[in-house]
Short mmCIF file of the C-alpha atoms (twelve columns), coordinates in Angstrom:
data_MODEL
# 
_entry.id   MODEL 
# 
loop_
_atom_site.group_PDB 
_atom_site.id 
_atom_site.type_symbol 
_atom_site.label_atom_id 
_atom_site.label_alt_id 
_atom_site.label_comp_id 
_atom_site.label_asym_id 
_atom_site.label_seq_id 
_atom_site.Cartn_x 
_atom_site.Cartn_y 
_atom_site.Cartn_z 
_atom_site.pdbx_PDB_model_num 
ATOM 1   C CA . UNK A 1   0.000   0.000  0.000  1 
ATOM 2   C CA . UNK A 2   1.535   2.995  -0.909 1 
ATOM 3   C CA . UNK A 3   1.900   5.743  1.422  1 
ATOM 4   C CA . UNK A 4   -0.331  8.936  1.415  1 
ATOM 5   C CA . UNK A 5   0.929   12.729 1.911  1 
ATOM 6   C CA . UNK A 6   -0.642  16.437 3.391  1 
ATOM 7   C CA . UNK A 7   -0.575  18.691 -0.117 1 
ATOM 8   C CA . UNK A 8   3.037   19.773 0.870  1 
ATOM 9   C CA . UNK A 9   5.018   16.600 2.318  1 
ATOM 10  C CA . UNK A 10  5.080   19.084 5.648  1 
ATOM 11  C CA . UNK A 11  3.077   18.459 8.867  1 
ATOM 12  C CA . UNK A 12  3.617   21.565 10.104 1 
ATOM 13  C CA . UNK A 13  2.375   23.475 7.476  1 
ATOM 14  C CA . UNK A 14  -0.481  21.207 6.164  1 
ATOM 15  C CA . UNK A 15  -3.270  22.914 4.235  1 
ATOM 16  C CA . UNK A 16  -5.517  19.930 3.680  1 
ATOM 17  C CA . UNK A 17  -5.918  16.215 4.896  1 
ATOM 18  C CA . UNK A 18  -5.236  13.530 2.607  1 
ATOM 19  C CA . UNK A 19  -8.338  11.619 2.145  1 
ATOM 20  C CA . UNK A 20  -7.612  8.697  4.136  1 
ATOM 21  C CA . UNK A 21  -7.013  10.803 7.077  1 
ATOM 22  C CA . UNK A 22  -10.416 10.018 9.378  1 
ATOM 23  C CA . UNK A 23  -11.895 13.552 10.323 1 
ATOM 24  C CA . UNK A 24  -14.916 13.556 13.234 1 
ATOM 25  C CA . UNK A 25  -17.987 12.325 11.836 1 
ATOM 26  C CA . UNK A 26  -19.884 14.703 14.082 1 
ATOM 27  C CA . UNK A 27  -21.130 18.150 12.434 1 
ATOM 28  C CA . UNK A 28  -22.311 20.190 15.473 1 
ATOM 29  C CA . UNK A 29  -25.689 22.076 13.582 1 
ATOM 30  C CA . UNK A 30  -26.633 23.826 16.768 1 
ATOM 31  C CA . UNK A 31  -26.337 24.761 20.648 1 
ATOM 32  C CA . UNK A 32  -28.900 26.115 22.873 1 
ATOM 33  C CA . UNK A 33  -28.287 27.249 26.504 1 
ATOM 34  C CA . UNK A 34  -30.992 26.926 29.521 1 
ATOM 35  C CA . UNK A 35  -31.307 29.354 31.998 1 
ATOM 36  C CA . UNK A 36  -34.235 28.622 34.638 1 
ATOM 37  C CA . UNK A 37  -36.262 27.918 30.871 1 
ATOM 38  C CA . UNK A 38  -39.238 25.909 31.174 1 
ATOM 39  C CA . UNK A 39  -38.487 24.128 28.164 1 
ATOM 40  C CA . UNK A 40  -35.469 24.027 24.894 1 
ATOM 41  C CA . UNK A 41  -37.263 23.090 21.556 1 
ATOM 42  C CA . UNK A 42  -35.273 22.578 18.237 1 
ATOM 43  C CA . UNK A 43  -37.855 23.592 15.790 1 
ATOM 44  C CA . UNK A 44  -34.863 23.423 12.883 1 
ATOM 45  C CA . UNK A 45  -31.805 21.270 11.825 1 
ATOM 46  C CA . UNK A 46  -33.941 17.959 11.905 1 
ATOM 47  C CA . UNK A 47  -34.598 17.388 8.113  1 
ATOM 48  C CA . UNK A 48  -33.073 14.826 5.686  1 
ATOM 49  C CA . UNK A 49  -29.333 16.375 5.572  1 
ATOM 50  C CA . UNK A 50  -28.458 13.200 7.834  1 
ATOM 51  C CA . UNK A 51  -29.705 9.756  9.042  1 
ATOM 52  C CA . UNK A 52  -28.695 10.004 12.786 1 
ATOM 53  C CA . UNK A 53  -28.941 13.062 15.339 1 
ATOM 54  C CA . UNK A 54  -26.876 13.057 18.186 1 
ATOM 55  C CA . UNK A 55  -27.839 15.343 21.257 1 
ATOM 56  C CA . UNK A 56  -25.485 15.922 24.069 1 
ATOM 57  C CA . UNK A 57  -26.986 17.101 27.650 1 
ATOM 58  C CA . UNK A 58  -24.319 18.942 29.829 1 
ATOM 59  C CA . UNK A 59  -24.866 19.913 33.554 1 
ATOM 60  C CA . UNK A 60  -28.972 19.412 32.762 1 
ATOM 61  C CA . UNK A 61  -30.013 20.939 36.518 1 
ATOM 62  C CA . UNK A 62  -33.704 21.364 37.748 1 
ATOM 63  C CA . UNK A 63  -35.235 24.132 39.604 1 
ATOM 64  C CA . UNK A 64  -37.446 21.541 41.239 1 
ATOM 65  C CA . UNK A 65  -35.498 19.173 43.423 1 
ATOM 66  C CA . UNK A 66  -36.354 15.444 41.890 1 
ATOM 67  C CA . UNK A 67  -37.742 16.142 38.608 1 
ATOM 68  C CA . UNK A 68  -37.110 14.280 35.355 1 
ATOM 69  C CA . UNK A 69  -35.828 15.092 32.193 1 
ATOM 70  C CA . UNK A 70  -38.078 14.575 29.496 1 
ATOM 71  C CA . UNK A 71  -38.522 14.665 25.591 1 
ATOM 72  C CA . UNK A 72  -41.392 14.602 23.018 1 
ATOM 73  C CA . UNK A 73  -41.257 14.613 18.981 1 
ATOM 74  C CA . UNK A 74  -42.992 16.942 16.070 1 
ATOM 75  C CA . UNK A 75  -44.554 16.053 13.120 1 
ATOM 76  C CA . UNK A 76  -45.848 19.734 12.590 1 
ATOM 77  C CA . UNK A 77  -42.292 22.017 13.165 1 
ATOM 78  C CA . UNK A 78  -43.177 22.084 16.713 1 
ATOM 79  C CA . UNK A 79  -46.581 23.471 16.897 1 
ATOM 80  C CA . UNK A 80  -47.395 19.962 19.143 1 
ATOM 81  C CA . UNK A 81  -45.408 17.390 20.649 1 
ATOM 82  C CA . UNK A 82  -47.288 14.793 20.957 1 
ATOM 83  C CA . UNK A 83  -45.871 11.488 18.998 1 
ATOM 84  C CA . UNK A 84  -47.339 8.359  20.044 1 
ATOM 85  C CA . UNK A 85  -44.148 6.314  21.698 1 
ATOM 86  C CA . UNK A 86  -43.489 3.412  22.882 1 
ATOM 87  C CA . UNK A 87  -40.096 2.821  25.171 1 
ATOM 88  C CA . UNK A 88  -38.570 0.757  27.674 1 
ATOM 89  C CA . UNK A 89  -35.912 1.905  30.203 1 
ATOM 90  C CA . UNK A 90  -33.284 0.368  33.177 1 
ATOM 91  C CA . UNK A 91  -30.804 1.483  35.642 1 
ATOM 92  C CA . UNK A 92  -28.057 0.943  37.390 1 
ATOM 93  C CA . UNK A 93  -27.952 2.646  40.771 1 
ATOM 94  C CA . UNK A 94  -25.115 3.172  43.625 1 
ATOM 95  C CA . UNK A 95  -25.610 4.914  47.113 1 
ATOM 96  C CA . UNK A 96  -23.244 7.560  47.874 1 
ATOM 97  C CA . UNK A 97  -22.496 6.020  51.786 1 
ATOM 98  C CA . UNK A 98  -22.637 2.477  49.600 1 
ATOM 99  C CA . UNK A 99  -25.421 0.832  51.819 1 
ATOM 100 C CA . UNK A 100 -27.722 0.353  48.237 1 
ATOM 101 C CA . UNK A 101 -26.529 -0.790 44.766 1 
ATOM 102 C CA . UNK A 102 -28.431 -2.562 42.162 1 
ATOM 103 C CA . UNK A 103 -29.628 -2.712 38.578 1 
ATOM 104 C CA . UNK A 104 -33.424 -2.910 37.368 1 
ATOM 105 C CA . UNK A 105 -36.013 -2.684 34.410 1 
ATOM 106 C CA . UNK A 106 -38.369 0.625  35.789 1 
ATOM 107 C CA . UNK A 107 -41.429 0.258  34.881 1 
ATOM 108 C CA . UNK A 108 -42.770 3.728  35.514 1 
ATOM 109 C CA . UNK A 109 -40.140 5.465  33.292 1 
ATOM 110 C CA . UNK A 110 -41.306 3.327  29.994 1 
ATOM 111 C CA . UNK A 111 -44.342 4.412  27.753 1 
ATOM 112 C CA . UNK A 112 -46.117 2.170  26.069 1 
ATOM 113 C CA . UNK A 113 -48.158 3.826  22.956 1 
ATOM 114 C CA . UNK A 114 -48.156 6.774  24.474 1 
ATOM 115 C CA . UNK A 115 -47.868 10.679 23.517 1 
ATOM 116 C CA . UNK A 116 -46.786 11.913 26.832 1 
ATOM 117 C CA . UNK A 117 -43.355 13.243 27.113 1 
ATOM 118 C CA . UNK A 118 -40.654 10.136 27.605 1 
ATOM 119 C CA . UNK A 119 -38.443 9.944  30.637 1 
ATOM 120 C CA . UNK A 120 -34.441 10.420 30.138 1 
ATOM 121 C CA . UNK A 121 -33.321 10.583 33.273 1 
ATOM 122 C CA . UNK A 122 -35.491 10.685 36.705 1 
ATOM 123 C CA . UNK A 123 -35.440 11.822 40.169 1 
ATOM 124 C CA . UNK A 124 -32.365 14.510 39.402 1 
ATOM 125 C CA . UNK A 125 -30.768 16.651 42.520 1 
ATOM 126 C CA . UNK A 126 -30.955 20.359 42.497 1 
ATOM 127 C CA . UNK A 127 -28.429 20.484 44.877 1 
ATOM 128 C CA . UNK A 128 -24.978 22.221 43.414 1 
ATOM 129 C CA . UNK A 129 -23.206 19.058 43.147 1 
ATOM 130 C CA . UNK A 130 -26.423 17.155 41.439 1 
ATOM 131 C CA . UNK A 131 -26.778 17.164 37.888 1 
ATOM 132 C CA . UNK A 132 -27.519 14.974 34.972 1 
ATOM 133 C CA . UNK A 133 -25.462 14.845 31.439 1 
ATOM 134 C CA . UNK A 134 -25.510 12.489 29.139 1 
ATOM 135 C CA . UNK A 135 -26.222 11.033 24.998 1 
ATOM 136 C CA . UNK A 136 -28.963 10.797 23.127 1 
ATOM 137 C CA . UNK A 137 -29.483 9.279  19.012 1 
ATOM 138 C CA . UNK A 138 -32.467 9.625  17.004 1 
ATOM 139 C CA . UNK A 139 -32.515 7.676  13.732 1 
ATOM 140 C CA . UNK A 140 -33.805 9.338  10.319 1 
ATOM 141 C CA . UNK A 141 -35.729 11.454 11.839 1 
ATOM 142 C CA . UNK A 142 -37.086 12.760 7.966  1 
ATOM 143 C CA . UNK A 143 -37.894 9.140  6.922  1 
ATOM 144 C CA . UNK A 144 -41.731 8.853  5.831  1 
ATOM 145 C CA . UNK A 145 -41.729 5.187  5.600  1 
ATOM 146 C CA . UNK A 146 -40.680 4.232  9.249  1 
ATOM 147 C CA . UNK A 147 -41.026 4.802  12.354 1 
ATOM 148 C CA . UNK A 148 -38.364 6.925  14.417 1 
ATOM 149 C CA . UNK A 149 -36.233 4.999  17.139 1 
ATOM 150 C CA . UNK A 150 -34.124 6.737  19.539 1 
ATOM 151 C CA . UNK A 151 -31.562 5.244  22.467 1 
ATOM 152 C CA . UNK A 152 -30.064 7.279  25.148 1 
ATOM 153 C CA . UNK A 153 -27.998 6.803  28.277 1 
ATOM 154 C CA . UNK A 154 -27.783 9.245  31.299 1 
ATOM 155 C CA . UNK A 155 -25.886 9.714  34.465 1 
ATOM 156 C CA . UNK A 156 -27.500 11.236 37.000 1 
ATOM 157 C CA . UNK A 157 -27.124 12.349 41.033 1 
ATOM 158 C CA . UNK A 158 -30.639 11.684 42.151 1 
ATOM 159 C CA . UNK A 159 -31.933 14.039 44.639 1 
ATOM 160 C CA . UNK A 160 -31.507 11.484 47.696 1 
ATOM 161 C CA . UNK A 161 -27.823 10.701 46.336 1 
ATOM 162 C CA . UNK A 162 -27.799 7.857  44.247 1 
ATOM 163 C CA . UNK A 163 -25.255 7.895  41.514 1 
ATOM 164 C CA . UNK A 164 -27.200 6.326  38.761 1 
ATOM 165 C CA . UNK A 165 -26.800 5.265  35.010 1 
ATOM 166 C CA . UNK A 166 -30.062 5.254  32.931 1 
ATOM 167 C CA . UNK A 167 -30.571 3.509  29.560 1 
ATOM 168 C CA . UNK A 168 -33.681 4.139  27.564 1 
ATOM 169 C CA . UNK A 169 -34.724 3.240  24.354 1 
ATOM 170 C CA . UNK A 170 -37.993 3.088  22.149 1 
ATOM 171 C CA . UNK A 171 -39.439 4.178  18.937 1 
ATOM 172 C CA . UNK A 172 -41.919 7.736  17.735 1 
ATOM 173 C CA . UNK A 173 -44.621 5.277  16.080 1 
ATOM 174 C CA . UNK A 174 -45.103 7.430  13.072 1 
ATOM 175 C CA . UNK A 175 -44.275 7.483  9.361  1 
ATOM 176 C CA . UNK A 176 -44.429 11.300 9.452  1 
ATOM 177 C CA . UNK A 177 -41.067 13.363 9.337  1 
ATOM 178 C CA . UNK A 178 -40.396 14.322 12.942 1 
ATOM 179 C CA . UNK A 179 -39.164 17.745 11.999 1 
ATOM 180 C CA . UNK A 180 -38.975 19.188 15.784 1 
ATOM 181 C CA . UNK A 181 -37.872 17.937 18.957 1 
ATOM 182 C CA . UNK A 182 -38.730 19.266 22.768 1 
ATOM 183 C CA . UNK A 183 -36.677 19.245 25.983 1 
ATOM 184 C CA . UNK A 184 -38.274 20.174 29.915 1 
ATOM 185 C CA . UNK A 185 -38.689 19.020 33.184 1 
ATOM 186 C CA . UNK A 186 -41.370 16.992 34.431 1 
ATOM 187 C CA . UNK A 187 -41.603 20.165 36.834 1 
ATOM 188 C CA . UNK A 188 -40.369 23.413 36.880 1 
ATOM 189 C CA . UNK A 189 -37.659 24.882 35.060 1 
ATOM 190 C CA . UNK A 190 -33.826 23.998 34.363 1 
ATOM 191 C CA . UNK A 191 -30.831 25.203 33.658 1 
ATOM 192 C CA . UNK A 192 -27.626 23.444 31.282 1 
ATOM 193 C CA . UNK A 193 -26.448 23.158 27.624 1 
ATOM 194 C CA . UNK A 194 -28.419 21.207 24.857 1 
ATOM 195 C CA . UNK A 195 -25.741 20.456 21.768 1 
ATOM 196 C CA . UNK A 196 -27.222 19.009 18.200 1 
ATOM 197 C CA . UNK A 197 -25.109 16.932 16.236 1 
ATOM 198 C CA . UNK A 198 -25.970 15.450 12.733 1 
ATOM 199 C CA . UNK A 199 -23.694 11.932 12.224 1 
ATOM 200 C CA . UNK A 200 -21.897 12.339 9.195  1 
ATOM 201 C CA . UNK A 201 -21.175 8.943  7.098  1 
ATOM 202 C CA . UNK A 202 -18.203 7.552  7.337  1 
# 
């Protein structure tokens, strides 16, 4: 295999990658800020430019001490969220003082052909040191032949101290683009950093 070159032979003065140089396959489209908001809604960026979204949840802290952080899809560029869903979701949990530790399927965080808003991560601190940050995909979101599955894992510091790890996943039971995507608290406000990504093919 023969070997490949920058445009000038010269690291330090390289003015373009050679093509089999891997560059990140995630294209940041947009990045919206909470501050005591009752709610972040995308209402653009979610069209057919890619097949997977990626959203990344930094320092996501509630106003109301043990709310949940919630989500709900558009077919109508966010004039309702209201997509029939249906989900399942588990944890893995860890006392701070390490008297409790477990892992378990929770039934009351799962929807099942539902339009409410889906659980991402529940019972969250609004203490200074309780927070919760983590991923979340959606898959062709623009597709009008299936439906629109989405996975996404959490940490969290529960308001009662638990360090816990939450895994959802489920699918927006519509053949509709979902063209808009909402973000709040099962109560109150919140505060923290909502980043879209598109996934770029590799």
């Amino acid at each position: 295999m023969p070997l490949k070159f920058a445009n000038n032979q010269s690291l330090t003065n390289t003015t373009a990658l050679p093509s089999a140089v891997p560059t990140d396959n995630l294209i940041l489209i947009s990045t919206q800020t909470a501050s005591n908001s009752a709610n972040i809604s995308f209402t653009s960026g979610l069209n057919g430019t890619y097949d997977v979204y990626e959203f990344k949840f930094i320092d996501i802290h509630p106003r109301t001490d043990g709310a949940s952080f919630t989500f709900n899809l558009s077919t109508d560029n966010g004039s309702n969220y209201n997509v029939t869903k249906t989900s399942t979701f588990f944890q893995a949990y860890h006392l701070e003082n390490d008297s409790s530790a477990g892992i378990g399927y929770e039934t009351a965080q799962d929807l099942a052909q539902s339009t409410a808003f889906q659980n991402i991560s529940g019972d969250i601190g609004n203490d200074a040191d309780q927070s919760t940050n983590g991923t979340m995909s959606l898959f062709n979101p623009s597709s009008t032949t299936y439906v629109k599955h989405f996975i996404a894992t959490m940490n969290n510091t529960q308001y009662v101290d638990y360090q816990t790890n939450y895994f959802m996943a489920g699918y927006g039971n519509t053949t509709s683009a979902c063209n808009a995507i909402q973000f709040k608290m099962s109560s109150g406000n919140f505060d923290g950093t909502i980043k879209l990504y598109g996934v770029k093919k590799s």
